[in-house]
N, C-alpha and C positions, 0 to 999 in steps of 0.2 A: 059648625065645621064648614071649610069652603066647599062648597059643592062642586065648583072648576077643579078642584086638587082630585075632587073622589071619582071623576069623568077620567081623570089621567090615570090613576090608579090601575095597574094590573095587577087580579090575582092569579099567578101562574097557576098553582096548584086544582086551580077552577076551569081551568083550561082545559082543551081537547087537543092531542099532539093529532096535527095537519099531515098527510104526505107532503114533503118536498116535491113543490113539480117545477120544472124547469124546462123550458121547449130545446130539445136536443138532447139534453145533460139524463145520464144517467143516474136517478138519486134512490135507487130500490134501496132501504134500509135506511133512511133519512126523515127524519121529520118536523116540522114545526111548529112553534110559538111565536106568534108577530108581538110584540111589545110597543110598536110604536110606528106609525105611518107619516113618510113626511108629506107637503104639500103636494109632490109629483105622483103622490100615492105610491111609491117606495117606501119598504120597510128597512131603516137604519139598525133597527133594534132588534134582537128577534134571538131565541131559543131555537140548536137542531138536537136534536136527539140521532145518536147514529145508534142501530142496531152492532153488535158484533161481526165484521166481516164489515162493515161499511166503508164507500169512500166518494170521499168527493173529489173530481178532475182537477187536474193540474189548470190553475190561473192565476189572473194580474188581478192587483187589486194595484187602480189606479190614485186613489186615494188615501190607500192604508186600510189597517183593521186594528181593530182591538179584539181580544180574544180571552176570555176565562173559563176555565174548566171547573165544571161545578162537580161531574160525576165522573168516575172513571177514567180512562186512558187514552191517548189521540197520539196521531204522530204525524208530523210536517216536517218535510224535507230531512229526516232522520231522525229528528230530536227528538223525545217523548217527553209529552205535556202527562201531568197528572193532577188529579185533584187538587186543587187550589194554585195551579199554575197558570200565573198571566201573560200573555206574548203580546206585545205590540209591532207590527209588520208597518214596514213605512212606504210611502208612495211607490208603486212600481212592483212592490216584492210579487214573488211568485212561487207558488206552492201549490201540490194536492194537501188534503187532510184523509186520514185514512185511521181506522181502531181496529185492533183484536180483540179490546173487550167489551167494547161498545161504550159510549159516554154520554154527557149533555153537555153542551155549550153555548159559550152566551157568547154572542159576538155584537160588537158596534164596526158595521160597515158605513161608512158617509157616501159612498158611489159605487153603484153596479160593479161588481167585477167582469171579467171578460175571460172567457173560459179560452186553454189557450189547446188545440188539436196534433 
């Protein structure tokens, strides 16, 4: 077996859910899984788990996102994601994420977002 393949390998389920911390940002009831680190030492990849009542601020994602819903229920800018629901947001969009019944999601972010006040 390549050894290089089993170093990239995450086992989620082996995982400890992180708090979300963020300087500023509010993320009481958020948590994380990094999956993946790029060279800037940003995480592109990454698992949050929101608590029920959770939410994350209103922001640009200058780059885009990818989004899937692994658990539960989320809602952006009105719509309700649910369980096996994918969103792709494109350069520019701008959203909170918020849940009532709390979920997990998998997001592929390529650039910082910017949290908008």
């Amino acid at each position: 077996m390549d050894t290089t393949l089993q170093q990239d390998i995450r086992s989620t389920s082996r995982m400890e859910w992180q708090p979300l911390k963020e300087a500023g940002v509010d993320t009481s009831g958020i948590f994380v899984k990094i999956l993946r680190v790029d060279g800037s030492g940003r995480p592109p990849s990454f698992l949050l788990r929101f608590d029920p009542g959770a939410a994350y601020p209103y922001h640009n994602h200058p780059a885009g996102e990818e989004l899937f819903v692994l658990e539960g229920s989320c809602i952006l800018e009105g719509s309700v994601l649910e369980q096996g629901d994918y969103l792709y947001t494109p350069p520019g969009f701008k959203h909170s994420v918020k849940t009532e019944t709390g979920c997990v999601l998998l997001f592929l972010v390529p650039e910082e977002v910017e949290i908008i006040s």
